[in-house]
C-alpha positions as CSV (number, residue, x, y, z in Angstrom):
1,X,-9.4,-13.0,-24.3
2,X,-9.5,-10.5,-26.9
3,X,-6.2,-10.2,-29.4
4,X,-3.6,-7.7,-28.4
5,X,-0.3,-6.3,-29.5
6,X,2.8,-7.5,-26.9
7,X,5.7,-5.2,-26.6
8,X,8.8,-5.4,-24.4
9,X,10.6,-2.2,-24.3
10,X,14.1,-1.8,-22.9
11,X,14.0,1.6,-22.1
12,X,11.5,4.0,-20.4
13,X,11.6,6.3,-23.0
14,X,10.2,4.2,-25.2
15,X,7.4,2.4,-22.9
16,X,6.2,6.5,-22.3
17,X,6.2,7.1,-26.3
18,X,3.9,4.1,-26.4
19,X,1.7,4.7,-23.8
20,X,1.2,8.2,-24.6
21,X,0.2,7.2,-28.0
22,X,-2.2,4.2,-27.1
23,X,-4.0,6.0,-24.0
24,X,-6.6,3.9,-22.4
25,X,-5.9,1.1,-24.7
26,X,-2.6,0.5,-23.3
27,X,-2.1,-1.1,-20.0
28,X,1.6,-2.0,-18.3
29,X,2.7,-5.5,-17.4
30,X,4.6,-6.4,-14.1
31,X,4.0,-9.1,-12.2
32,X,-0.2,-9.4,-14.8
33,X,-1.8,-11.2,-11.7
34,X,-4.8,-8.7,-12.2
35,X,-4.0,-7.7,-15.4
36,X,-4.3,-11.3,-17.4
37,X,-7.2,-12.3,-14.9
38,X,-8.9,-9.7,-15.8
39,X,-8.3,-9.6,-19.7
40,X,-9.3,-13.1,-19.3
41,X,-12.6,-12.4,-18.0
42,X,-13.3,-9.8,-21.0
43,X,-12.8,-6.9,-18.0
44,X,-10.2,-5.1,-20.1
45,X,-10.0,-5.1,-23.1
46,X,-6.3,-3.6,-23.9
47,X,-5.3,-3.3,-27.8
48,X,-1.5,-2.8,-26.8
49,X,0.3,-4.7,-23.6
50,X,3.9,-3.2,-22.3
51,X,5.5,-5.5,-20.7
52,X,8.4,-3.3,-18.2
53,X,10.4,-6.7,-16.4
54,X,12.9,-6.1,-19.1
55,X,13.4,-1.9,-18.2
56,X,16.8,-1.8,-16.7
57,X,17.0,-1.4,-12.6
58,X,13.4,-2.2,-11.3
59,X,14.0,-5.2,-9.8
60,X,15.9,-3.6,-7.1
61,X,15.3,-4.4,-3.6
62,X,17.2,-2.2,-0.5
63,X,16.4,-1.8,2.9
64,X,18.9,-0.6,5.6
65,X,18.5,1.3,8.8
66,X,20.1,4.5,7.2
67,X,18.5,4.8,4.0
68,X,15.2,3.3,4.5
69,X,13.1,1.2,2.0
70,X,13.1,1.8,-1.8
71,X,12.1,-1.4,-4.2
72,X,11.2,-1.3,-7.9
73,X,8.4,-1.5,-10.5
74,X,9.0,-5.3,-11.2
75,X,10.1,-6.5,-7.0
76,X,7.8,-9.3,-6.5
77,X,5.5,-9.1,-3.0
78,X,7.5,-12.7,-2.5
79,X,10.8,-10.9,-2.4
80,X,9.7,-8.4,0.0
81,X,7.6,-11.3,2.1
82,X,11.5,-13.0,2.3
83,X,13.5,-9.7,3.1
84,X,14.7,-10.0,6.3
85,X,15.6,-6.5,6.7
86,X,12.8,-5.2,5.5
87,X,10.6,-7.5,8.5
88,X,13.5,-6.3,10.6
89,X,12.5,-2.5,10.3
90,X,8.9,-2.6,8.5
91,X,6.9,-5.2,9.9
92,X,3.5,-3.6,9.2
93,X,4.8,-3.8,5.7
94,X,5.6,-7.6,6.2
95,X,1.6,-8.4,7.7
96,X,0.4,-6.7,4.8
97,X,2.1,-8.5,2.1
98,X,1.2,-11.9,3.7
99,X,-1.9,-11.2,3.2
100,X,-1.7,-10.9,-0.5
101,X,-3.1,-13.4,-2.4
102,X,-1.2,-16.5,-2.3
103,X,2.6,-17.9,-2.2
104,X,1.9,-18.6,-6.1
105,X,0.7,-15.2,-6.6
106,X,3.4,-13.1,-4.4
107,X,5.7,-14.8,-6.3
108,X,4.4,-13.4,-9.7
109,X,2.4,-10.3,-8.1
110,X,4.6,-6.6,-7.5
111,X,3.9,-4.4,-4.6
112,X,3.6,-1.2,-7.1
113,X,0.9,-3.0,-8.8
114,X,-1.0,-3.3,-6.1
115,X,-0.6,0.0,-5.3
116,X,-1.3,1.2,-9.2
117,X,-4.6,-1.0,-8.9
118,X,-5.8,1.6,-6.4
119,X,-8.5,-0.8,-4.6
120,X,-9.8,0.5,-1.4
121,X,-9.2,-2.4,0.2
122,X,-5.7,-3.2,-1.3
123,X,-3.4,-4.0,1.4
124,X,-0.1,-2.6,0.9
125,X,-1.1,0.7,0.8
126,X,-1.9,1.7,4.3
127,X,1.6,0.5,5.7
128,X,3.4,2.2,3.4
129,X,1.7,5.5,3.8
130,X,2.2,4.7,7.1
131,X,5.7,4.2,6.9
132,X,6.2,7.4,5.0
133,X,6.6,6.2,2.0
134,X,6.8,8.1,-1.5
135,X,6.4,7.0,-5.0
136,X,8.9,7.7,-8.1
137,X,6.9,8.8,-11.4
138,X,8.8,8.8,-14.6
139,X,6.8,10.2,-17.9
140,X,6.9,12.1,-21.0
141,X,7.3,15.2,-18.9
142,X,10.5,14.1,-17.1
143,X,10.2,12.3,-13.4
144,X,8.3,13.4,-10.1
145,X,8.1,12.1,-6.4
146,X,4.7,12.1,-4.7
147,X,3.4,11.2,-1.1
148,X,2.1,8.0,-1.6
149,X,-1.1,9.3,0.7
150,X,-1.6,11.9,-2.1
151,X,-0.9,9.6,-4.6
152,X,-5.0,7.7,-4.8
153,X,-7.6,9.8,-5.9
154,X,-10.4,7.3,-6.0
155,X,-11.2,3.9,-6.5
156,X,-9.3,2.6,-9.2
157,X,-7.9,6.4,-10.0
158,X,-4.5,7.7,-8.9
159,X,-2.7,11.0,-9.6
160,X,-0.6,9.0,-12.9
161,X,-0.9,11.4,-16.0
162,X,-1.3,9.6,-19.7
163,X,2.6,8.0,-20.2
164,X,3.5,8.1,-16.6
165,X,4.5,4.8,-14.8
166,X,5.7,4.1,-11.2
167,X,9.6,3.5,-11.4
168,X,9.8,2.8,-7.3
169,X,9.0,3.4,-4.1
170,X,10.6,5.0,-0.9
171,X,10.2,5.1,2.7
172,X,12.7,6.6,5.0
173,X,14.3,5.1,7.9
174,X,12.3,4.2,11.0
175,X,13.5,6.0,14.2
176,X,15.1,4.0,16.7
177,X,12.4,3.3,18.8
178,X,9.2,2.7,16.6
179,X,7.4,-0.3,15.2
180,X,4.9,-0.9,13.0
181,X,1.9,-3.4,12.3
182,X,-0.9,-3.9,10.2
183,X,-4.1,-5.9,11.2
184,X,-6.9,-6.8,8.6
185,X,-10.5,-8.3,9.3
186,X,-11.9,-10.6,6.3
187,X,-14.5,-12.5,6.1
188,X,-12.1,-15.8,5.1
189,X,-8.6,-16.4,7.5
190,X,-6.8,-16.4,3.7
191,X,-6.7,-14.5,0.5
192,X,-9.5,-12.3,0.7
193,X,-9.9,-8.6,-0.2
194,X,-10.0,-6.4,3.2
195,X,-13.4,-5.4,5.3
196,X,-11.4,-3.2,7.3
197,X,-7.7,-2.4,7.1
198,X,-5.4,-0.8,10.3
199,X,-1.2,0.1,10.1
200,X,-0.3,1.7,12.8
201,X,3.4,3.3,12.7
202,X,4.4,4.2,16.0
203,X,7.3,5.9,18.0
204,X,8.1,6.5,21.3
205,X,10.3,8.9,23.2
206,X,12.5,7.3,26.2
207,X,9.9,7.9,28.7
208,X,7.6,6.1,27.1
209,X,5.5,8.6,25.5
210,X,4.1,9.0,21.5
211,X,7.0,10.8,19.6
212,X,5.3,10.0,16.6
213,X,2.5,8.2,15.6
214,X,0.2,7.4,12.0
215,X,-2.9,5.9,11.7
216,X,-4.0,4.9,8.3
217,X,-7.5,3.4,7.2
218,X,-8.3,1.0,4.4
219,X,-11.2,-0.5,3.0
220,X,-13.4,2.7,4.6
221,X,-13.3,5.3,2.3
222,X,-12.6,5.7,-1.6
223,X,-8.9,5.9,-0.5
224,X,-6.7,4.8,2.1
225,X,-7.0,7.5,4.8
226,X,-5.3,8.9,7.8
227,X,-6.6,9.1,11.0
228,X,-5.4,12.8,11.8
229,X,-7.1,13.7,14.8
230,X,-6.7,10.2,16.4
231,X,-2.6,10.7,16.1
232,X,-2.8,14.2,17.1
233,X,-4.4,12.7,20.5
234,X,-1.4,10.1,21.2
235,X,1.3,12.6,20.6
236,X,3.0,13.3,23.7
237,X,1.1,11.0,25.5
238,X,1.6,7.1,26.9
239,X,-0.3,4.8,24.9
240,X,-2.3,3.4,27.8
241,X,-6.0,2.0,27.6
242,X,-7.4,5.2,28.3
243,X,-5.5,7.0,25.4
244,X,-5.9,3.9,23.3
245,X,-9.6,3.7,23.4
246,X,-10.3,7.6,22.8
247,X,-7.8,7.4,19.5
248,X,-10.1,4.3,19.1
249,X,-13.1,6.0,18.7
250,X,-11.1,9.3,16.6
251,X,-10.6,6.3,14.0
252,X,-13.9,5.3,14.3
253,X,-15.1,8.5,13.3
254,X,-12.9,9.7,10.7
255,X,-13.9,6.4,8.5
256,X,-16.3,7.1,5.7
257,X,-17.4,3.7,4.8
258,X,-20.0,2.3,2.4
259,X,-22.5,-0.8,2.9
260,X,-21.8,-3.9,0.1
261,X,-22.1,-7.7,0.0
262,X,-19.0,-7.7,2.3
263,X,-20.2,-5.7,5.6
264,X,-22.3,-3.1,6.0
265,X,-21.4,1.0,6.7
266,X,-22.4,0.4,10.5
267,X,-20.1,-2.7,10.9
268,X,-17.3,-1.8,9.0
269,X,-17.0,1.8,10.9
270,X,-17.6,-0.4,14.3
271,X,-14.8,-2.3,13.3
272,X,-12.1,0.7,12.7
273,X,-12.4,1.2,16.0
274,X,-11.7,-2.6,17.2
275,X,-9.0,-2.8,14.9
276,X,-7.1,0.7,15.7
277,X,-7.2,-0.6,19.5
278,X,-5.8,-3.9,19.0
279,X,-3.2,-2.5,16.6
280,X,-2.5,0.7,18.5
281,X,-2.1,-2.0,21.5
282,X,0.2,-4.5,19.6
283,X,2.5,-1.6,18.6
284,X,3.1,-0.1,22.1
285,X,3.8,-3.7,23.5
286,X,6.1,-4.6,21.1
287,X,7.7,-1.5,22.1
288,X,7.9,-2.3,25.9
């Protein structure tokens, strides 16, 4: 591991001042279960490290069927994982961060870093887009919100500007009658990076017909992506097999994938499909 300069700000002020003025040299601590690992392994090469567990408020953890979801920089995935509220209203959020790493490394690791790592086949992005959700920027130009969906721009790239950190993220409240999961195929039963990623986030009116429905895709393009035209073909329609199968196959086809020693193109867009029925499936029963 190469030497480094190790900073703990207590103000954000101060952690933007620095990483404005280090750039790409700089790189934020949360929960470092990528970070160190990959220090470690001469991957990054940082000069400065912030260190933001000590920035006042971003440990915070609420969920409530009125406000929604909002957690901080520094919330651990383990937190989250033990929140019974939040399995209570987000369960497709609760699958996904279950299948992060470990129990050692939820317990260290933070949701928003997963999210800042921007990997394709991270996990915790697709229920949260799912689920709404939106991300709170803070920087040298003051703070923004942004859709989470809008907030990736490639692999490893998001829409962060030099100085800018993620403070927190929201989702609002789930209507009364929707539910949400999040299925994953991997080539191992346990900690392994995504071939293909599913969350579904589905409501229904009283009659038993889509009210609302997302769709989001990981692991099967540069960014986690929505399957548009495969919600557009539920809404206002019962989620039977029929319905199921042809929002199936929309899935399928909006999935951009790319062959590697995990799964090829051909299999991976195959799977979309399989995984979009069963979870598509699993939400509409749990809804019966």
């Amino acid at each position: 591991m190469n030497r480094f300069q190790f900073v703990q700000p207590h103000a954000l002020d101060e952690v933007a001042a620095l990483l404005t003025a280090h750039g790409s040299a700089a790189s934020v601590l949360a929960g470092g279960t990528d970070l160190l690992v990959e220090m470690r392994e001469h991957l990054r090469h940082p000069t400065l490290v912030v260190d933001i567990k000590r920035l006042p408020g971003l440990q915070r953890l609420t969920c409530d069927p009125v406000n929604g979801l909002a957690f901080g920089a520094t919330t651990t995935a383990r937190e989250i994982e033990c929140n019974a509220a939040v399995a209570r209203h987000y369960p497709g959020l609760i699958h996904a961060v279950r299948e992060l790493g470990s129990i050692q490394v939820r317990n260290r690791a933070t949701v928003i870093g997963n999210l800042c790592r921007a990997s394709p086949s991270a996990d915790t992005p697709p229920p949260l887009i799912a689920a709404g959700a939106r991300v709170h920027i803070a920087g040298p130009a003051g703070a923004r919100e942004v859709p989470l969906e809008d907030f990736f721009t490639g692999p490893g790239r998001t829409v962060l500007a030099p100085g800018e950190i993620v403070l927190a993220v929201r989702a609002p409240a789930p209507a009364a009658r929707s539910t949400s999961v999040y299925l994953k195929l991997g080539r191992r039963k346990a900690m392994e990076l995504a071939t293909v990623g599913v969350a579904v986030s589905l409501s229904l009116h009283a009659d038993g017909t889509c009210a609302a429905l997302a769709i989001v895709l990981g692991a099967v393009a540069p960014t986690p992506i929505r399957a548009r035209e495969a919600e557009a073909s539920l809404i206002g329609r019962r989620p039977d097999a029929a319905s199921i199968e042809a929002a199936a196959a929309l899935a399928m086809a909006a999935a951009r994938p790319i062959s590697n020693v995990r799964a090829s193109a051909a299999y991976r867009r195959d799977m979309t499909a399989v995984l979009t029925r069963r979870a598509l499936t699993q939400a509409t029963g749990n809804l019966a």
